[in-house]
C-alpha positions in Angstrom: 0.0 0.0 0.0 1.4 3.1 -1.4 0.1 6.4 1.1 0.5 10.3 -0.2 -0.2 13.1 2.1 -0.2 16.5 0.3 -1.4 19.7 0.6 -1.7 23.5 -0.4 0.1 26.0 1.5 0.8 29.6 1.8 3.1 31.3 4.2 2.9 28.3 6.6 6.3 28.3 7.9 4.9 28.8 11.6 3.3 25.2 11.1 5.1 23.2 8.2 7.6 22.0 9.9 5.3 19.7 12.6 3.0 18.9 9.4 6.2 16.8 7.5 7.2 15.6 10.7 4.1 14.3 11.3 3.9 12.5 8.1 6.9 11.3 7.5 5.8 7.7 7.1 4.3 8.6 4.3 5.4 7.2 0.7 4.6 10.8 -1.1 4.9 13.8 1.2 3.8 16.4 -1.0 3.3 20.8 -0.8 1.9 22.3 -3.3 3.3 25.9 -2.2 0.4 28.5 -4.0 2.5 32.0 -3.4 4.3 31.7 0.0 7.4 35.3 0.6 8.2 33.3 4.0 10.3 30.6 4.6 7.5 27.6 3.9 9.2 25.7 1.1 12.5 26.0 2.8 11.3 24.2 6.0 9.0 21.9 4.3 12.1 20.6 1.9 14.3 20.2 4.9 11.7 17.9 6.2 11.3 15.7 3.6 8.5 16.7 1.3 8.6 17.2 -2.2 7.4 21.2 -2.6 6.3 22.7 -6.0 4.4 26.0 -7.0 1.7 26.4 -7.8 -0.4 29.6 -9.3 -4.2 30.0 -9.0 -6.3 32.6 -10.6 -8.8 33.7 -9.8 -8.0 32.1 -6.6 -10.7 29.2 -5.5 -9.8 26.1 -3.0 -10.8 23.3 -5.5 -8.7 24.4 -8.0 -5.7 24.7 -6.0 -6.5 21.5 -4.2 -7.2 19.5 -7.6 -3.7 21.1 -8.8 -2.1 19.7 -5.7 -3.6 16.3 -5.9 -3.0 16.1 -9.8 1.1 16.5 -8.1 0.5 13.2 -7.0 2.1 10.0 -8.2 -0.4 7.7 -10.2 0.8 4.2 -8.9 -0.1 6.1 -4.6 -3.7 4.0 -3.9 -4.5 6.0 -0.6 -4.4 9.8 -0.3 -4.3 11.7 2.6 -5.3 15.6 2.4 -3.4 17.6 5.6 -3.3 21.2 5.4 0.3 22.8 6.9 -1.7 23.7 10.1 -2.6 20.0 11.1 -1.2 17.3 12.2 -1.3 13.3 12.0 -1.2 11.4 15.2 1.0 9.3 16.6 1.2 5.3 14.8 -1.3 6.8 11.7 0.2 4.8 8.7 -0.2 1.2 10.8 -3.8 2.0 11.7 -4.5 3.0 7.9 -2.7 -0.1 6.6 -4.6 -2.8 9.4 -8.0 -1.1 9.0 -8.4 -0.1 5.2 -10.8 -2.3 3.4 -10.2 -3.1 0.1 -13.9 -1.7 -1.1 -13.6 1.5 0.4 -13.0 4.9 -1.7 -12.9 7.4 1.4 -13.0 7.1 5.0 -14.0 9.1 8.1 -11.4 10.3 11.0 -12.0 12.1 14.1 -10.9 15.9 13.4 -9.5 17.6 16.4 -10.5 21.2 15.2 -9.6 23.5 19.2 -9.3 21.5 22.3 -13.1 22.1 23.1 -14.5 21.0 19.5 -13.9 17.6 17.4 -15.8 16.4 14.8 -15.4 13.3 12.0 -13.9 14.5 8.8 -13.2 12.3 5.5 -10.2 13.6 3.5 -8.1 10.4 3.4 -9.1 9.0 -0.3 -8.2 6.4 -3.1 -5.8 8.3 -5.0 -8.3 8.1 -8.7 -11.9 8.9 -8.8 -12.0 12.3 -6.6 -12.1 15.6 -7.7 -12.4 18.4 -5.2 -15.8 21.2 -6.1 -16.8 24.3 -4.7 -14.9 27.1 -4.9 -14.5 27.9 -0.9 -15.7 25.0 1.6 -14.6 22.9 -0.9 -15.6 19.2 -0.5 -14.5 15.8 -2.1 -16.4 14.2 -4.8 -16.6 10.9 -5.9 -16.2 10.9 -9.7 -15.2 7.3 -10.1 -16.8 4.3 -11.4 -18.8 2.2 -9.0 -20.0 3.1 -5.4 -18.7 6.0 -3.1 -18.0 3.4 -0.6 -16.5 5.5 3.3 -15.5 3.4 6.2 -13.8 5.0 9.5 -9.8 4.7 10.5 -9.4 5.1 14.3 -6.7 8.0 13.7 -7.1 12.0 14.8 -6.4 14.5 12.6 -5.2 17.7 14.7 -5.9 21.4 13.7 -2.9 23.4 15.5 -3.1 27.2 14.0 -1.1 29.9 15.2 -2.9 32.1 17.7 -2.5 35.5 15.3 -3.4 33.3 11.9 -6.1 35.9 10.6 -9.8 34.4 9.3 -9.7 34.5 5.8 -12.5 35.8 3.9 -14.4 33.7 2.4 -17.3 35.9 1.1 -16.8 36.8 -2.5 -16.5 32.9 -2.8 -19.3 31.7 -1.1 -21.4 34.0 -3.4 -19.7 32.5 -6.4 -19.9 29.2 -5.3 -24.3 29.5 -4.5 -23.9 31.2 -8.4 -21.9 28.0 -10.0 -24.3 25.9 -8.1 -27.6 27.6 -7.5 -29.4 23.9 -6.2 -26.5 23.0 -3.7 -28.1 23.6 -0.3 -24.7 22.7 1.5 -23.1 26.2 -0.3 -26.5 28.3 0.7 -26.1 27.0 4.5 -22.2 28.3 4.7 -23.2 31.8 3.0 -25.9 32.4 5.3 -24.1 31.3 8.1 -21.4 33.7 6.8 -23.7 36.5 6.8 -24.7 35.6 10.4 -21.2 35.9 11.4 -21.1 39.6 10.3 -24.8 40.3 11.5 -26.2 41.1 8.4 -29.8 40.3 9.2 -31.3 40.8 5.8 -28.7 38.6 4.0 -29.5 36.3 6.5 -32.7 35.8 6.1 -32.6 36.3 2.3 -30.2 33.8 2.1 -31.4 31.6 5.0 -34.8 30.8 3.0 -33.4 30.3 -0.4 -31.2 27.6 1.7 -34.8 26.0 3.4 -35.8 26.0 -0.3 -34.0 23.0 -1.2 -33.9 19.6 0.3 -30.2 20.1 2.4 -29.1 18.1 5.4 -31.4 18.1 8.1 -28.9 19.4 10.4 -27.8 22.5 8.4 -31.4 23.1 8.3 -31.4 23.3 11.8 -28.8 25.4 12.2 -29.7 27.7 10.0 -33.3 27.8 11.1 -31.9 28.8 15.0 -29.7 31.3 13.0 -33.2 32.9 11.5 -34.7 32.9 15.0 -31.7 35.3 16.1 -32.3 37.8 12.5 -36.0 37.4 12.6 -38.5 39.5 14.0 -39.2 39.1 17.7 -42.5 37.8 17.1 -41.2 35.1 14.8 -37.9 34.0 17.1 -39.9 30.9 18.9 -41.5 29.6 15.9 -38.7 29.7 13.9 -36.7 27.5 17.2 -39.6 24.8 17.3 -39.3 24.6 13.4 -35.4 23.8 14.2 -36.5 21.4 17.6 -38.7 19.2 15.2 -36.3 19.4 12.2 -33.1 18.2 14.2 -35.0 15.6 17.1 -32.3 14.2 19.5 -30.1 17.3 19.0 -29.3 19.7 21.7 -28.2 22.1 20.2 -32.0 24.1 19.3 -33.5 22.5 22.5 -30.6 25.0 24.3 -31.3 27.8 21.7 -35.3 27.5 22.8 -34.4 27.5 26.4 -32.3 30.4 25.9 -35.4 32.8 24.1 -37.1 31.3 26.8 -34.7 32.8 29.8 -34.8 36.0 27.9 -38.6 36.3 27.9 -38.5 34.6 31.9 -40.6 32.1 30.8 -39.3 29.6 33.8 -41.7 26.9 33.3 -40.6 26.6 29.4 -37.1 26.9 29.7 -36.7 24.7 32.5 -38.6 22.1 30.2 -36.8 23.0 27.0 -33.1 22.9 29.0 -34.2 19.4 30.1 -35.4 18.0 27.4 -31.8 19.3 25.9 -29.8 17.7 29.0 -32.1 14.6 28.7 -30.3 13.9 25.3 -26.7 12.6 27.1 -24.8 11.0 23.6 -22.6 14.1 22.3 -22.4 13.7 18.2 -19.1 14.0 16.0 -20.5 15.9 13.3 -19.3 19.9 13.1 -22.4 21.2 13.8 -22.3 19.9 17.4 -21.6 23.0 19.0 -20.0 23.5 22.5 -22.2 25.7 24.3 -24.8 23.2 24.0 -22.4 20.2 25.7 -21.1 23.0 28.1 -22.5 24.6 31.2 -25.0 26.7 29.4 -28.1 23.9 29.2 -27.7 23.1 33.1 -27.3 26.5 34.0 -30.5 27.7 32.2 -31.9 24.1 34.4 -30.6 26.3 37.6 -32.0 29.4 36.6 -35.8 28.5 35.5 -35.7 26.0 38.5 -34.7 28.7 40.8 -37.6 31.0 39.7 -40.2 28.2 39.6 -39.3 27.2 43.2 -37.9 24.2 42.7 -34.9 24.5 45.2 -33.5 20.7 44.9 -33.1 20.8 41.2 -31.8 24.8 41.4 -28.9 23.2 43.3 -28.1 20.2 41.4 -28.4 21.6 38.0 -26.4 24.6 39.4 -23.7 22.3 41.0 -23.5 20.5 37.8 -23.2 23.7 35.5 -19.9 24.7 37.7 -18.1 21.7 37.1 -18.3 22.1 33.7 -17.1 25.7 34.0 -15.3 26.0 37.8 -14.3 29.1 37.0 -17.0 30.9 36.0 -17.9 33.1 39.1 -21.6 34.3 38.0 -21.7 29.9 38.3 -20.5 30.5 41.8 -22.4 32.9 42.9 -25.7 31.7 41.3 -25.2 28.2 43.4 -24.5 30.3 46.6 -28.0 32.4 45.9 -29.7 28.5 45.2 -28.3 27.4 48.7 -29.3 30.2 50.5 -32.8 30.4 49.3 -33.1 26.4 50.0 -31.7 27.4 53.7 -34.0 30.5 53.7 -37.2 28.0 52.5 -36.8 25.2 55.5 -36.2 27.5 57.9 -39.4 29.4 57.0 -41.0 25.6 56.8 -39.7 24.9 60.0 
């Protein structure tokens, strides 16, 4: 079994370096350098890789990424697609070469985007029959004859940026990409959830419903439908949260977006139910969407709050304790538990 691991970089030199050194087992380490004026080609040819240039233009993330993987030697069977701020984990090429299966075309692999967040990702691919689309976001598509077969490799793929690496902007392509690909609901979901990032309310919600238009993954919807509750009318914020409970059932993550309208409105019985129902729901998913506020303190803290205010003094202080160990250092956490012990104490006494 032949294994490539390549890549497009660009003024990486902060990060190369651990990137080759983690996959150094590989047959084919490969950077396909795309303009870099630091030092990234130097480091990554000390460490082994074979480095070439690239030029894109108009710059778009397929493209480069289908130049890059065109680098690639014919005769490699399994690719493996690490960009120069991530690394391979420890013993990677024996668990790809004991748990590939010979019918497989792409597999799955737990992605270790911050300490707090990890999803599965599936950029390790037969080297023949992919082609990368979508001009930002890009994703891997199967192009090959036969079925799009993934399985999962028990390996982590680590994303280790440098604190001051800016956030690139990804607008002009996103509206390029929804123009290429008017139907592809995937491309609508990242644009609106681009405009939501710089609080533009109207492109939200123009962009939100020509998303909902289409038949997209019912988690995107979702997301996207909590997205609308925060850019929508006041009047239309809880419908547009139950629309998103009974799209995604068995996710958290609009259950804690209901209880949270619900706080804001001190609607204690409701939230405490909504923050339950969330909390009720105990196996935490490895898909990016699964967002860490919901598998945080903030659904057992909302618990505390509503119980508090409804005058339920047991389940104030046990959803309270619970909420601090998630987040001991949080001092409104402290404080609030003090105020729930207090107003049990102050309750029997009065009993008594």
């Amino acid at each position: 079994m032949k294994i490539a691991v390549y890549c497009c970089a660009k003024n990486e030199e902060a990060t190369v370096g651990g990137w080759a050194q983690s996959a150094k087992d590989a047959d084919v380490l490969l950077l396909a350098d795309t303009g870099s004026t630091d030092r990234t080609r130097e480091i990554a040819a000390e460490n082994g890789a074979a480095v070439h240039t690239i030029g894109i233009s108009p710059w778009r993330f397929d493209d480069a990424r289908n130049a890059a993987l065109a680098l690639v030697r014919a005769d490699v069977d399994i690719c493996i697609a690490l960009d120069a701020d991530e690394t391979l984990s420890e013993g990677w090429r024996e668990r790809v070469e004991m748990e590939w299966q010979s019918d497989w075309t792409r597999a799955r692999y737990l992605y270790q985007w911050s300490p707090e967040k990890a999803y599965s990702f599936n950029r390790i691919h037969r080297r023949h029959g992919f082609h990368y689309v979508n001009p930002a976001h890009e994703s891997l598509e199967w192009c090959g004859e036969g079925t799009d077969i993934t399985g999962w490799l028990s390996i982590v793929v680590t994303h280790r940026p440098p604190a001051d690496k800016p956030r690139p902007n990804p607008l002009p392509l996103l509206e390029l990409a929804v123009r290429e690909r008017p139907h592809d609901a995937r491309m609508w979901h990242y644009l609106t959830r681009e405009h939501g990032y710089r609080k533009d309310s109207a492109k939200v919600v123009e962009c939100g419903h020509r998303e909902l238009a289409l038949r997209g993954w019912n988690l995107e919807r979702a997301a996207t439908m909590i997205l609308l509750g925060s850019h929508s009318a006041e009047t239309q914020r809880e419908a547009w949260l139950q629309r998103a409970v009974m799209e995604a059932p068995g996710r958290r993550e609009p259950l804690v977006a209901l209880a949270r309208h619900f706080h804001d409105r001190a609607d204690w019985p409701s939230c405490y139910a909504a923050a339950t129902r969330a909390l009720a729901i105990t196996e935490r998913p490895i898909d990016y969407l699964a967002e860490v506020s919901a598998w945080g303190a903030l659904p057992h803290d909302l618990a505390a709050v509503s119980a508090h205010w409804m005058g339920l003094r047991e389940s104030a202080i046990n959803y309270g304790k619970a909420a601090l160990e998630l987040a001991p250092d949080d001092t409104r956490l402290v404080c609030n538990l003090r105020n729930y012990v207090d107003a049990a104490r102050g309750w029997l006494t009065s009993a008594a």
